[in-house]
Backbone bond lengths (Angstrom), bond angles and torsions (degrees), N, CA, C in turn:
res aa  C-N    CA-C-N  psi(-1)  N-CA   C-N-CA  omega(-1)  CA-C   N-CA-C  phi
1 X - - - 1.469 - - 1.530 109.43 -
2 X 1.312 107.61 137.57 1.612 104.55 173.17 1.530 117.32 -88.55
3 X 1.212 106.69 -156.98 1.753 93.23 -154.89 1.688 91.63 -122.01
4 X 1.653 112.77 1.04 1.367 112.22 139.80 1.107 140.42 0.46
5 X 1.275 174.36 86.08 1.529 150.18 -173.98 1.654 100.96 -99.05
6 X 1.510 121.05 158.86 1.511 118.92 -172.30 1.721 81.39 -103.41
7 X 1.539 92.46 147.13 1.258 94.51 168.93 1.581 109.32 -84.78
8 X 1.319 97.75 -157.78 1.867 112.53 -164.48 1.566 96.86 -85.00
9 X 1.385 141.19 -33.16 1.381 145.09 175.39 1.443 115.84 -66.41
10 X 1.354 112.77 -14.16 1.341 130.26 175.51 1.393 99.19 -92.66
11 X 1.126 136.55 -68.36 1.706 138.17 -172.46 1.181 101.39 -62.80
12 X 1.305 107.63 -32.54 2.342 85.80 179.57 1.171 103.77 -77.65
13 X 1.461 142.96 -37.21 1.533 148.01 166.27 1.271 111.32 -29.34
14 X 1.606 114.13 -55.84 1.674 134.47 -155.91 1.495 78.47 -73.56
15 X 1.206 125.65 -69.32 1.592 128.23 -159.73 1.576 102.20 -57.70
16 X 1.544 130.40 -57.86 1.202 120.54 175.33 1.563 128.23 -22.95
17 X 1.547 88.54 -62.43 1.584 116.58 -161.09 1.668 78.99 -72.03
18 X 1.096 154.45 -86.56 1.150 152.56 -161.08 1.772 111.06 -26.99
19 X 1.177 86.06 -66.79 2.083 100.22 175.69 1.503 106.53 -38.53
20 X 1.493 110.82 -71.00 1.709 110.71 -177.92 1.280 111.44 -66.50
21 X 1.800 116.19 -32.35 1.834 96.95 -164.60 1.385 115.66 82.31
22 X 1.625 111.93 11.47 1.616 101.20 175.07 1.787 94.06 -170.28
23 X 1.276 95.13 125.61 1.686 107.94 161.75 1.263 137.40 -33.92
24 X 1.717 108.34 -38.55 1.622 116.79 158.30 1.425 104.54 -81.71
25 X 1.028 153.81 -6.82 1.603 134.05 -152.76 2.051 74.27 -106.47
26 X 1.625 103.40 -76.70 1.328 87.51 166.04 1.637 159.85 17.74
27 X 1.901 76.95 -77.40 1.907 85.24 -176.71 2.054 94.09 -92.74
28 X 1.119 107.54 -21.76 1.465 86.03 160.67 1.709 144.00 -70.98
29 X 1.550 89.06 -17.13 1.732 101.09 175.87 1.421 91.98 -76.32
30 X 1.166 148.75 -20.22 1.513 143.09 -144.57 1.758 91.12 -127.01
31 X 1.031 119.85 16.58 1.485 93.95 -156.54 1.439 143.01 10.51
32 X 1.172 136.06 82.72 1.469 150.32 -111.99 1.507 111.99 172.34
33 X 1.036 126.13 135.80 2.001 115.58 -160.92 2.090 69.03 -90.34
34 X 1.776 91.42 169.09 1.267 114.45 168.24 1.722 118.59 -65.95
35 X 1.301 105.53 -30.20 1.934 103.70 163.69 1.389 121.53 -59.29
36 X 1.432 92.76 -31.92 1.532 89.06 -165.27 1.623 102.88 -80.16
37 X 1.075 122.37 -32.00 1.598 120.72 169.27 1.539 116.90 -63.71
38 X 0.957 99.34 -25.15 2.166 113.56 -175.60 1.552 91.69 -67.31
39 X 1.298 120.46 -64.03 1.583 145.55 -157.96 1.625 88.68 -54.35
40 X 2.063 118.19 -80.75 1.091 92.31 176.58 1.429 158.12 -69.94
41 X 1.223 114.76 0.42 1.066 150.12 148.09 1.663 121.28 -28.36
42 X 1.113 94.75 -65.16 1.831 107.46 -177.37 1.901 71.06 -90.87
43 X 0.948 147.09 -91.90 1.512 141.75 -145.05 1.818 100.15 -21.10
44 X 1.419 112.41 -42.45 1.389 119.42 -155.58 1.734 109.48 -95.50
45 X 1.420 106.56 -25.01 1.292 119.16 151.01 1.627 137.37 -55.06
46 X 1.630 95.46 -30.40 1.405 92.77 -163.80 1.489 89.78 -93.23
47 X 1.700 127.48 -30.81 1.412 128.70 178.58 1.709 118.14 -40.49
48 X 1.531 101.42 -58.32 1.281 126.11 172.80 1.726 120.77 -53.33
49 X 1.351 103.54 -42.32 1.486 114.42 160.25 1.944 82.02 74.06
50 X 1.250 101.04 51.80 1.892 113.08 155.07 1.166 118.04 -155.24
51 X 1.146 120.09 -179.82 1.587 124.21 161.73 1.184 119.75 -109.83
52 X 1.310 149.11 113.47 1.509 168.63 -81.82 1.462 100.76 -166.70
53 X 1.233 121.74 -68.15 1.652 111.08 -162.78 1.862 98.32 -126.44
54 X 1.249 118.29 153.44 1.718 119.66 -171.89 1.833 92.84 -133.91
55 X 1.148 96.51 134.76 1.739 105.17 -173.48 1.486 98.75 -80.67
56 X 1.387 129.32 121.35 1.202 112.01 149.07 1.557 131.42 -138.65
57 X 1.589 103.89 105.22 1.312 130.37 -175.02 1.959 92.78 102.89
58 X 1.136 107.22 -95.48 1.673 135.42 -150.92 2.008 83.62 -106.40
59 X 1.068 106.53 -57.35 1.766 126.63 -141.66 1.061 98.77 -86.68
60 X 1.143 111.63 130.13 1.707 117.24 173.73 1.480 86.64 -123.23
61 X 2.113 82.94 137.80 1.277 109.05 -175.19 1.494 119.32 -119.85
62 X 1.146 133.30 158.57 1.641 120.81 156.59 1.230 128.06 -78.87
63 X 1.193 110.48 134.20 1.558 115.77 168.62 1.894 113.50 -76.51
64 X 1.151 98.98 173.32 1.307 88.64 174.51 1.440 135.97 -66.31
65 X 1.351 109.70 -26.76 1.156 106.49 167.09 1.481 115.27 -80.56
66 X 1.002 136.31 1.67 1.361 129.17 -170.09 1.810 89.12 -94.63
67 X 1.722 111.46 -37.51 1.385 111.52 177.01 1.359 127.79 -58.44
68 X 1.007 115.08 -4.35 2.004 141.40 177.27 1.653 89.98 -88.57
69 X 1.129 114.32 -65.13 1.521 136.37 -157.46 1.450 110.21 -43.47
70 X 1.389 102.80 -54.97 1.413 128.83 -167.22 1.651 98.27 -63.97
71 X 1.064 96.80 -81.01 1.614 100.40 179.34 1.640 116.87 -28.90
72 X 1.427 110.45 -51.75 1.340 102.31 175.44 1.356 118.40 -51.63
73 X 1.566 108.89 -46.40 1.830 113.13 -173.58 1.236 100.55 -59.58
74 X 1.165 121.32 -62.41 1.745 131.90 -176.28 1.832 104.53 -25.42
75 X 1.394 101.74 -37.77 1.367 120.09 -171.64 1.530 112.88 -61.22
76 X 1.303 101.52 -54.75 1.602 120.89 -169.33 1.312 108.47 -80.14
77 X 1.085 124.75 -50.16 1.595 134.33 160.19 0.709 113.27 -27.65
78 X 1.744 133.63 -50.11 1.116 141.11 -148.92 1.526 108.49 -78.40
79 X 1.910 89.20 -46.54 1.593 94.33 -169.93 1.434 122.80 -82.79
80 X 1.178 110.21 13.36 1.790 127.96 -143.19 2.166 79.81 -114.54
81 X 1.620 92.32 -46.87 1.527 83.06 -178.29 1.518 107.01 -79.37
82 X 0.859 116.08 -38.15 1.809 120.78 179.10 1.712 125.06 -40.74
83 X 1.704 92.15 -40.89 1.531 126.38 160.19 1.189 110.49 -37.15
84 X 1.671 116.18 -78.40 1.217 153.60 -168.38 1.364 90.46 -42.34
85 X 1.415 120.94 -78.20 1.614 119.04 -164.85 1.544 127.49 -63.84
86 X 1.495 97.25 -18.51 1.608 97.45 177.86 1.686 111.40 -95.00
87 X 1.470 111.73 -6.56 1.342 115.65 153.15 1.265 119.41 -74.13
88 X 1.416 121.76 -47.62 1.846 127.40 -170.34 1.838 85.22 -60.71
89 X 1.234 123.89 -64.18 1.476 134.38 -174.85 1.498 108.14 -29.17
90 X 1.665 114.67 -68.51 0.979 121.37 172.55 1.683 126.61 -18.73
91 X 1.670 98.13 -73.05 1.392 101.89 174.29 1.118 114.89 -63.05
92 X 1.630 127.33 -37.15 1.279 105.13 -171.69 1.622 132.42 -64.06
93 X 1.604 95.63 -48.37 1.756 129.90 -150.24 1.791 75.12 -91.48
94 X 1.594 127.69 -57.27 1.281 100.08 -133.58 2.164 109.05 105.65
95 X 1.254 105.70 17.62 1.754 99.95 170.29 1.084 104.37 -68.18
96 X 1.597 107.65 169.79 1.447 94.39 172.31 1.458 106.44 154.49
97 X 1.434 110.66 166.83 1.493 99.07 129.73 1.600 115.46 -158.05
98 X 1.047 115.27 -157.96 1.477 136.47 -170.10 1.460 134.56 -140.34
99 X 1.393 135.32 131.48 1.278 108.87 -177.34 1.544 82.85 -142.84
100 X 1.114 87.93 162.11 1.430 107.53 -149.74 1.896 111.02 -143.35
101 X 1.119 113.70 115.75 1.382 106.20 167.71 1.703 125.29 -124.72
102 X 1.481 106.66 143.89 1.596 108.71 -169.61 1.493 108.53 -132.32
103 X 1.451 130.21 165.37 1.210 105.29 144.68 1.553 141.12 -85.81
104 X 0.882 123.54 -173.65 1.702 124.59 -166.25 1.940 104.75 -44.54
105 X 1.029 110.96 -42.85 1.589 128.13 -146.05 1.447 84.44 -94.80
106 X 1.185 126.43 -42.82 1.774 124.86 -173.43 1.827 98.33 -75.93
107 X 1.234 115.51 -41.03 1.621 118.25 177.84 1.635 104.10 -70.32
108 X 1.020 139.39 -7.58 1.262 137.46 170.05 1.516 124.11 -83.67
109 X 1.571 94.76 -66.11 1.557 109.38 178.50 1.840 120.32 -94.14
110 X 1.283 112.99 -22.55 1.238 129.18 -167.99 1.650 97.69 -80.19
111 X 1.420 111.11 -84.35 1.466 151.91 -156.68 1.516 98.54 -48.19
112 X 1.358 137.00 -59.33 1.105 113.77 -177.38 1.769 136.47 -84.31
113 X 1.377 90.39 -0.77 1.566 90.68 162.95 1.730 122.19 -87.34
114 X 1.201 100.99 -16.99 1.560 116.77 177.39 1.529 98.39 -84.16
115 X 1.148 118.47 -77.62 1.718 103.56 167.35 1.327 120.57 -14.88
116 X 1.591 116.94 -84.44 1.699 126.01 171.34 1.898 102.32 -18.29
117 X 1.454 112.12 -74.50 1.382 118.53 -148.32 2.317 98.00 -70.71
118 X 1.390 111.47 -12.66 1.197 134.23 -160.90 1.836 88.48 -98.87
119 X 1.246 130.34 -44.57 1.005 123.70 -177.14 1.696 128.25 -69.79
120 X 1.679 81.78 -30.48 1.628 96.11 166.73 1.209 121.11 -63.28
121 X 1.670 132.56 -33.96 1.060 109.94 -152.89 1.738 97.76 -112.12
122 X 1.653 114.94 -14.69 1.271 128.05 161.84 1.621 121.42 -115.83
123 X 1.283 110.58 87.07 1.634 114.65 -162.35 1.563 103.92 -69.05
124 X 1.600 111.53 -33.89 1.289 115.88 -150.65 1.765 107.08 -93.59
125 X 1.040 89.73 -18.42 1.549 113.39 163.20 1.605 132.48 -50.35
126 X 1.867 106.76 114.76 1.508 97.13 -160.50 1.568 108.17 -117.44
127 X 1.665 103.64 95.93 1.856 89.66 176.99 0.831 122.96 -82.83
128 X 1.750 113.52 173.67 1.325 104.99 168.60 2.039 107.43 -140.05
129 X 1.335 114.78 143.79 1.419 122.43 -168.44 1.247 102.53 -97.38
130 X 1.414 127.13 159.90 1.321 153.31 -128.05 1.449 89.74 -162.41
131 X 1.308 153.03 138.78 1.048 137.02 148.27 1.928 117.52 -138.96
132 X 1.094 95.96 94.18 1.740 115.81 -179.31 1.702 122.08 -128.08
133 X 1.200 99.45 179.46 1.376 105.72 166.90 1.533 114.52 -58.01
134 X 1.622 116.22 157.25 1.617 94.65 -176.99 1.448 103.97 -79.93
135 X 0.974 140.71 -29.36 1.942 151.92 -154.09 1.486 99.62 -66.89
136 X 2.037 115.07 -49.94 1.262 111.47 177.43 1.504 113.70 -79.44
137 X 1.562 117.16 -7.04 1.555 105.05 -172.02 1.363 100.58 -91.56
138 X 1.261 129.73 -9.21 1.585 137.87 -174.89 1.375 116.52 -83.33
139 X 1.935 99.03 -7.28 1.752 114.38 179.15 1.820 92.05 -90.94
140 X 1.364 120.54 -20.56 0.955 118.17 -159.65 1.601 114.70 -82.46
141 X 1.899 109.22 -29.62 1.209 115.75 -171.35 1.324 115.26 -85.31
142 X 1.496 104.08 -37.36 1.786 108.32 167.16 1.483 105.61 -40.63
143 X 1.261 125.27 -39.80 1.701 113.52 -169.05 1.695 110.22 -102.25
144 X 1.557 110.11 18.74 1.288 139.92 173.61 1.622 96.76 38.80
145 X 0.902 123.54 69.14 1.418 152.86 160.05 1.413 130.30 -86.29
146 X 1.914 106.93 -33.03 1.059 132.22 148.26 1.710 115.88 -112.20
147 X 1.835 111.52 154.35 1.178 103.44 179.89 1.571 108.92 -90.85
148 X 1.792 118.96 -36.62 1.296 122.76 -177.40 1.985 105.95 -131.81
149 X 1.053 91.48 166.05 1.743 98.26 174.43 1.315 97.04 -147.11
150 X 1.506 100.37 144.24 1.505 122.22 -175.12 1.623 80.34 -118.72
151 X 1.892 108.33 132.35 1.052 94.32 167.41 1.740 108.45 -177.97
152 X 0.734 112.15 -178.20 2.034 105.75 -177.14 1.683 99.73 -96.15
153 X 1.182 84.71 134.01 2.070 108.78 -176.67 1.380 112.29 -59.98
154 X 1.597 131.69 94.03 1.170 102.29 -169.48 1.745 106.58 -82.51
155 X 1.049 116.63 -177.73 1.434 136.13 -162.72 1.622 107.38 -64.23
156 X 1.776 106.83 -57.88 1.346 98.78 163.74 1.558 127.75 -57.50
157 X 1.286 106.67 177.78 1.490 89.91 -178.99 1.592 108.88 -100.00
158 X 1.354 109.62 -160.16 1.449 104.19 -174.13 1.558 102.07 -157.88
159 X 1.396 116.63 143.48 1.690 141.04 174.71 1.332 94.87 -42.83
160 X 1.159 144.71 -18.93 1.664 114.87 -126.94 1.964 83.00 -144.00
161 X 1.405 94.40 153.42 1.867 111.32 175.93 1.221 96.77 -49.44
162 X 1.509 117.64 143.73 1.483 131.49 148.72 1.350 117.48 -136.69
163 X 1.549 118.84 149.99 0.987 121.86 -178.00 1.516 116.03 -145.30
164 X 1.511 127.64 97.45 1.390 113.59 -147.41 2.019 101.52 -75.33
165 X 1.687 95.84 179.47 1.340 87.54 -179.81 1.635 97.85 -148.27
166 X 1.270 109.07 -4.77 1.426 97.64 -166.92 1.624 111.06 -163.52
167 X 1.214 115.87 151.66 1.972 100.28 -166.65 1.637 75.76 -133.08
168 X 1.487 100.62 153.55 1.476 115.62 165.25 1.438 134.56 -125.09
169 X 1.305 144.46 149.38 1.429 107.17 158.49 1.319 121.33 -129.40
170 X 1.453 128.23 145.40 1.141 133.56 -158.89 2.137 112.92 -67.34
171 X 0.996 97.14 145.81 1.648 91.67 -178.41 1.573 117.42 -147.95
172 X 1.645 118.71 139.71 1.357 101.24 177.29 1.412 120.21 -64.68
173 X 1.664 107.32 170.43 1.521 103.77 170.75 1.684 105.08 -138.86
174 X 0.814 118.73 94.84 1.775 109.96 157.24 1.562 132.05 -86.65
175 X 0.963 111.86 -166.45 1.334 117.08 -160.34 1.519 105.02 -112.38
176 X 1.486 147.26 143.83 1.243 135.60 -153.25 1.338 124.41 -60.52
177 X 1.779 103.71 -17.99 1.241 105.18 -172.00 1.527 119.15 -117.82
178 X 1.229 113.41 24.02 1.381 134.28 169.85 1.758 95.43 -86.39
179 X 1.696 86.35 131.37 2.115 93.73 178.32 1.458 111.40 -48.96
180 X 1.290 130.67 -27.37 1.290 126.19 -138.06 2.129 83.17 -75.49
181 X 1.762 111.34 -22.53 1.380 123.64 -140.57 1.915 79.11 -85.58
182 X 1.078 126.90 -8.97 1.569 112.28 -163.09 1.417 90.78 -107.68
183 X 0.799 148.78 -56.76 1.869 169.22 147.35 1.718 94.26 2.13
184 X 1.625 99.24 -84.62 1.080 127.24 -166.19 1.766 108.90 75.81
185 X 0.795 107.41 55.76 1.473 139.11 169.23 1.723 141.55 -175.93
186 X 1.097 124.54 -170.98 1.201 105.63 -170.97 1.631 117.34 -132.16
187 X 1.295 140.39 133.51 1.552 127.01 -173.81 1.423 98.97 -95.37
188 X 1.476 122.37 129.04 1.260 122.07 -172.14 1.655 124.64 -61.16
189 X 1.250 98.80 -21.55 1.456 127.73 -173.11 1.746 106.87 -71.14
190 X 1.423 107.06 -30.62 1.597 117.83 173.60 1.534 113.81 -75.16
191 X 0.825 113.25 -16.18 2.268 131.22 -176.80 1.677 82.70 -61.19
192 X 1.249 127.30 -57.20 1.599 97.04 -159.83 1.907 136.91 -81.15
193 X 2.228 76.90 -7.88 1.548 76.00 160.60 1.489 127.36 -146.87
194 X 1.195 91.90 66.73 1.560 116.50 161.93 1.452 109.16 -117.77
195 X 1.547 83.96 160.15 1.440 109.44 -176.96 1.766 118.09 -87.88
196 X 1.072 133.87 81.03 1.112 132.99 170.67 1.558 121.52 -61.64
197 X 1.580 120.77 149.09 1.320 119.92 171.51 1.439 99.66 -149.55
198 X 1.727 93.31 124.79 1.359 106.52 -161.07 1.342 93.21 -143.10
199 X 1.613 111.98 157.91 1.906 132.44 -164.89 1.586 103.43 -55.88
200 X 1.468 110.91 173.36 1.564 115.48 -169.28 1.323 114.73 -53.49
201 X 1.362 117.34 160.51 1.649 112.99 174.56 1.840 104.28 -66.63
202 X 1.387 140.63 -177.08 0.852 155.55 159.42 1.535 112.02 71.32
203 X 1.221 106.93 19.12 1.678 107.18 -173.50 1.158 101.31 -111.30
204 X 1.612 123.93 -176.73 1.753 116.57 -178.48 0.990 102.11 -77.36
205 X 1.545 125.25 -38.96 1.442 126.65 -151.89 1.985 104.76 -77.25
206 X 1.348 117.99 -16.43 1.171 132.40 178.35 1.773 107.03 -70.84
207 X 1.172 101.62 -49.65 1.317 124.37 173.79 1.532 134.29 -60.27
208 X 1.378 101.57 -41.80 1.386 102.59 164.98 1.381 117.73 -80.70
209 X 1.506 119.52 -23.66 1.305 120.36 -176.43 1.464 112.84 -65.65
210 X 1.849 103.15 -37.84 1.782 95.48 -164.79 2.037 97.57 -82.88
211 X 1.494 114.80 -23.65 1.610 95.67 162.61 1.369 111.84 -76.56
212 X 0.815 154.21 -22.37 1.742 133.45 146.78 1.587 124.61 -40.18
213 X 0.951 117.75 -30.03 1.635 119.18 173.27 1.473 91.76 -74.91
214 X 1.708 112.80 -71.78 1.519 110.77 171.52 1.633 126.86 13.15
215 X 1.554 83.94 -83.14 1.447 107.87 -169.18 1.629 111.77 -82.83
216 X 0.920 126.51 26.02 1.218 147.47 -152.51 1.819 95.73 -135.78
217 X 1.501 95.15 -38.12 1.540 91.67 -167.57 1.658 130.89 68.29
218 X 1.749 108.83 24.26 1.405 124.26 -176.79 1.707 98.09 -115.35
219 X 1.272 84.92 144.09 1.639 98.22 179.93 1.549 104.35 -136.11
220 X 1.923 87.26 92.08 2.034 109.23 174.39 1.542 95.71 -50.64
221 X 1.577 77.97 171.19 1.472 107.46 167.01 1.872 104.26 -72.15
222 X 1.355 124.69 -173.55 1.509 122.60 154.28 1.291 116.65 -80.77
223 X 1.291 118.84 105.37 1.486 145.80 171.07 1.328 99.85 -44.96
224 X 1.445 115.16 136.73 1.421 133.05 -178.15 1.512 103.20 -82.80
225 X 1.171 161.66 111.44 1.556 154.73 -158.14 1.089 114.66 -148.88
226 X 1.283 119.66 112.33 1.402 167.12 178.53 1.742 128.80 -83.83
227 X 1.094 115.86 120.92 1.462 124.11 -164.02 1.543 99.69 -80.71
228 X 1.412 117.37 5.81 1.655 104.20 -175.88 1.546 97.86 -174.35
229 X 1.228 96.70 147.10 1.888 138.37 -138.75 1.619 79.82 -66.09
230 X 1.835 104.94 -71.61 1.224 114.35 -162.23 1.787 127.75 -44.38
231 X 1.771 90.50 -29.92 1.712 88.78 169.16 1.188 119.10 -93.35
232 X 1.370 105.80 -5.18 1.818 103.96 169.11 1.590 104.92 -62.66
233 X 1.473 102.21 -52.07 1.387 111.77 170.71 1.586 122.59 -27.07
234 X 1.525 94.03 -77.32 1.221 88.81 -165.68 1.857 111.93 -89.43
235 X 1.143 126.40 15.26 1.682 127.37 160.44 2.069 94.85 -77.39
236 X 1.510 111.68 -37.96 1.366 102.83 -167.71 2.256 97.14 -69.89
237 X 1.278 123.10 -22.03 1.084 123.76 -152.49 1.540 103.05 -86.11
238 X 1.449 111.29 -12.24 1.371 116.77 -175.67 1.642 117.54 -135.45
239 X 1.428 93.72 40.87 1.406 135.33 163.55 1.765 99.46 56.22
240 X 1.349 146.72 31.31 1.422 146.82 -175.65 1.708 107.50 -88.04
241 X 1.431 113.75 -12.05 1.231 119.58 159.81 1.315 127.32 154.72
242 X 1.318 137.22 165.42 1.293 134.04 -162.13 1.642 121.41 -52.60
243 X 1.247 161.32 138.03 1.291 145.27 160.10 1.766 98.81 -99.66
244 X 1.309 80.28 150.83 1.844 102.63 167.86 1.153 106.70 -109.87
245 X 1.270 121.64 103.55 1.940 118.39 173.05 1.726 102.14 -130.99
246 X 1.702 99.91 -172.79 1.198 133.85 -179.92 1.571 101.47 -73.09
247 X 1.121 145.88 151.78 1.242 149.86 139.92 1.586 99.73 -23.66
248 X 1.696 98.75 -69.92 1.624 110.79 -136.97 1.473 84.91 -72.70
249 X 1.316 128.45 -22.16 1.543 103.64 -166.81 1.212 121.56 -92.57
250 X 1.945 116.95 2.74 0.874 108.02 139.18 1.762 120.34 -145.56
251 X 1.304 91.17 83.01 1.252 131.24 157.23 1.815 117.27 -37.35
252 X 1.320 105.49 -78.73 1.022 116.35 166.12 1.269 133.72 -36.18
253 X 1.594 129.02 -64.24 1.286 143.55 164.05 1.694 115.13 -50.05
254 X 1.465 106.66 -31.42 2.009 106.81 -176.99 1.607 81.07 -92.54
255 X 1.344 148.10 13.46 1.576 132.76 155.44 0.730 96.73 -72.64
256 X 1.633 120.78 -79.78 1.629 136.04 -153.22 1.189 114.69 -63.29
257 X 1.461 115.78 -14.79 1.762 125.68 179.22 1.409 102.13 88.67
258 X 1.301 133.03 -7.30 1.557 118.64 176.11 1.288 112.99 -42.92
259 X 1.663 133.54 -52.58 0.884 153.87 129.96 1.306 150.77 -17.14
260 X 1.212 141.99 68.69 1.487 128.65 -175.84 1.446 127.76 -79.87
261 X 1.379 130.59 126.77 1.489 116.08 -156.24 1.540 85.92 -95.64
262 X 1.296 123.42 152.89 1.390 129.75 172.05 1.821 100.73 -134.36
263 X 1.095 121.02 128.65 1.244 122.71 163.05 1.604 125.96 -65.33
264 X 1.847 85.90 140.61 1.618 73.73 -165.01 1.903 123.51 -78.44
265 X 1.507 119.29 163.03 1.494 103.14 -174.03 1.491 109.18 -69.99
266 X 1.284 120.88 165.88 1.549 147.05 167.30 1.663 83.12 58.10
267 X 1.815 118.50 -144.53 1.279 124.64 -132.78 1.558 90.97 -97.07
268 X 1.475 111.56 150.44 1.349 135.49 -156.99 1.804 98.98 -47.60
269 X 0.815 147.06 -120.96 1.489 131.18 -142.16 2.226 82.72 155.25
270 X 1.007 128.08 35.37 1.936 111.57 -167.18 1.252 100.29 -77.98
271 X 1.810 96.99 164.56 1.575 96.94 150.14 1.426 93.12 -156.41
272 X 1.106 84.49 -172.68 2.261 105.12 -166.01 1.582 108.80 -101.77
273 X 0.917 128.61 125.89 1.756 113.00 173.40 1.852 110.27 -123.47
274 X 0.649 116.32 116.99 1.499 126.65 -169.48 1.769 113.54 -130.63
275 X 1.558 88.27 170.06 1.602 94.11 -163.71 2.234 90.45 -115.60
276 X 1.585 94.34 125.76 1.484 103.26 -179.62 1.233 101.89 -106.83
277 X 1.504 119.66 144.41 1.552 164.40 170.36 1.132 138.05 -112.34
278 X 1.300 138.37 142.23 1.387 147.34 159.63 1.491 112.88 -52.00
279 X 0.521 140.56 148.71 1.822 141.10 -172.02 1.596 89.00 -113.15
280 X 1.318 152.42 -30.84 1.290 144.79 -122.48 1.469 103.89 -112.27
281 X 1.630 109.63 -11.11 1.672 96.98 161.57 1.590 94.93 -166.64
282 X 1.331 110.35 150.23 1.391 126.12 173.32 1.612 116.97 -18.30
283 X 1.086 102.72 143.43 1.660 99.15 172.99 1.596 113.52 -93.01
284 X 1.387 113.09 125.77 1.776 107.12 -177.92 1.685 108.07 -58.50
285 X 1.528 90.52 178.32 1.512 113.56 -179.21 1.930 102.79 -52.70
286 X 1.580 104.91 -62.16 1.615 136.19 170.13 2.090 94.14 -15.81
287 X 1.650 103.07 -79.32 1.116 118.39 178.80 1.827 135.86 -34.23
288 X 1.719 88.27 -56.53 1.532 116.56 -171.47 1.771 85.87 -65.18
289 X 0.944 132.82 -64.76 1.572 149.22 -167.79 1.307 92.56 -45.78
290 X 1.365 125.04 -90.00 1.490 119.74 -175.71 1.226 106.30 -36.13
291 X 1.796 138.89 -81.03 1.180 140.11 167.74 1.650 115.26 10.62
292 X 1.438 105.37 -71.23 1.890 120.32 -172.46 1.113 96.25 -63.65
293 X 1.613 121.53 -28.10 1.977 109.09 -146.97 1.807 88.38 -91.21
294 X 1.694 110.36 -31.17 1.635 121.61 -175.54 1.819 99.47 -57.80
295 X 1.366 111.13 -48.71 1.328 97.63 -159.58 1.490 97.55 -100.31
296 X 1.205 136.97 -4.68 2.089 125.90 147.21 1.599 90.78 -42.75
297 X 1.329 127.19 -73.71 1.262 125.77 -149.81 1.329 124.67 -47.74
298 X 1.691 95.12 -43.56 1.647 125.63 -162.57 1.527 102.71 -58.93
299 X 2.025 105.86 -52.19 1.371 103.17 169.58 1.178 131.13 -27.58
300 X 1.268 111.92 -55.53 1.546 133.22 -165.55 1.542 114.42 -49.92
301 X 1.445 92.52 -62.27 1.614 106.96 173.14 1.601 119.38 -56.86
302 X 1.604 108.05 -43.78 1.216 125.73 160.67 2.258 113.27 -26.11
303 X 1.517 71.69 -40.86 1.762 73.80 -160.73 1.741 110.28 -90.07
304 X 1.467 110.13 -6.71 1.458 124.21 172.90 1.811 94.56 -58.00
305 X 1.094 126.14 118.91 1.800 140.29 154.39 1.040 98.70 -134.68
């Protein structure tokens, strides 16, 4: 066999001529004169370096090797059309899917309103969430493992598309009956001995907090630090020490008053939250859609102070 390959005008021929059993029945399913099926025929024969179909009388038949043959094309055909429809689908319906990575706090408060408004407009559509730090999920997209990441900008830069959607700023939270809650402010002179509880070490949000003391020129106590929002929450709710959070993430608790938001001292505490990408090929319809529906949302939260 040569190292030839038959193209696809050749395998629908082989399959034609196979289906009817005759060269005219063939080049008429294909609309195609009867030479032109003869031509590829022997063209696809001589590639293969066999003989494929044996005339007998009227009837063209397969040989055995053409009976190997067939099956394979039957094969490729198959999947070539299978292709075809879950692409036409794609654009139409919305097939598909998505994977998606955030961290914990964006999969909580973020993620399911973007889902909801994401489900509407792609029903048939099946994502799937990732939920990590953003630094390790950004190891994840380089090996395109993920298609998008929702996630906070870190400082260095990064290989990969960004597109921000939302700015935040960090704020204390105590509990109603902590002084800071009657004041509603803060004496700078109190920063060095309180108890703060603030997100994991090695994350941005860890990071910007301890250069804010920095620049502040206060030197805390050792901050109690916690891999998740909700127990910052609730250690700040039963007065064991200050939390540093998002507005929006706890939103809820500065309603009901469990919570008291106190602003933080000297310069705001921000950060950037954006959606990361592959640069290396277009973003689908699937993508762009979530993308717009991520940063409607992002605003929103954006606007929680």
């Amino acid at each position: 066999m040569t190292d030839l390959l038959p193209d696809l005008r050749q395998l629908r021929a082989f399959v034609a001529v196979a289906d009817e059993g005759s060269f005219t029945l063939a080049a008429k399913k294909l609309f195609l004169t009867q030479s032109a099926i003869s031509h590829s025929m022997k063209a696809l024969e001589d590639s293969l370096g066999c003989r494929l179909l044996d005339r007998l009388g009227k009837k063209t038949i397969l040989t055995e090797e053409g009976e190997v043959f067939l099956r394979r094309c039957r094969r490729v055909l198959g999947e070539l059309e299978d292709a075809g429809r879950e692409l036409d689908g794609l654009k139409r319906w919305g097939q598909g899917r998505i994977r998606i990575g955030a961290p914990h706090s964006l999969c909580q408060f973020l993620l399911p309103t973007v889902l909801r408004e994401f489900r509407d407009c792609f029903p048939r559509c099946e994502p799937t969430i990732e939920a990590d730090d953003t630094a390790r999920l950004l190891d994840r997209i380089e090996e395109h493992e993920l298609d998008l990441i929702l996630g906070l900008r870190p400082r260095a830069g990064t290989g990969e598309g960004y597109r921000p959607i939302f700015r935040d700023r960090m704020t204390f939270a105590v509990s109603p009956m902590h002084p800071w809650a009657e004041t509603g402010e803060v004496d700078i002179d109190d920063l060095s001995k309180v108890q703060f509880i603030i997100y994991a070490r090695g994350t941005e949000t860890h990071r910007l907090i301890e250069e804010h003391f920095e620049e502040l020129g206060v030197r805390t106590r050792a901050p109690l630090v916690l891999g998740d929002m909700e127990a910052i929450k609730g250690m700040a709710k039963i007065g064991l020490g200050v939390g540093i959070v998002a507005p929006w993430v706890a939103k809820r608790e500065f309603d009901d008053g469990s919570l008291i938001a106190i602003p933080v001292s000297g310069a705001p505490i921000e950060r950037e939250w954006g959606i990361f990408f592959n640069t290396d090929r277009k973003l689908s319809l699937i993508e762009e859609t979530f993308a717009g529906i991520a940063e409607m949302v992002g605003s929103e939260l954006g606007g929680t102070h």
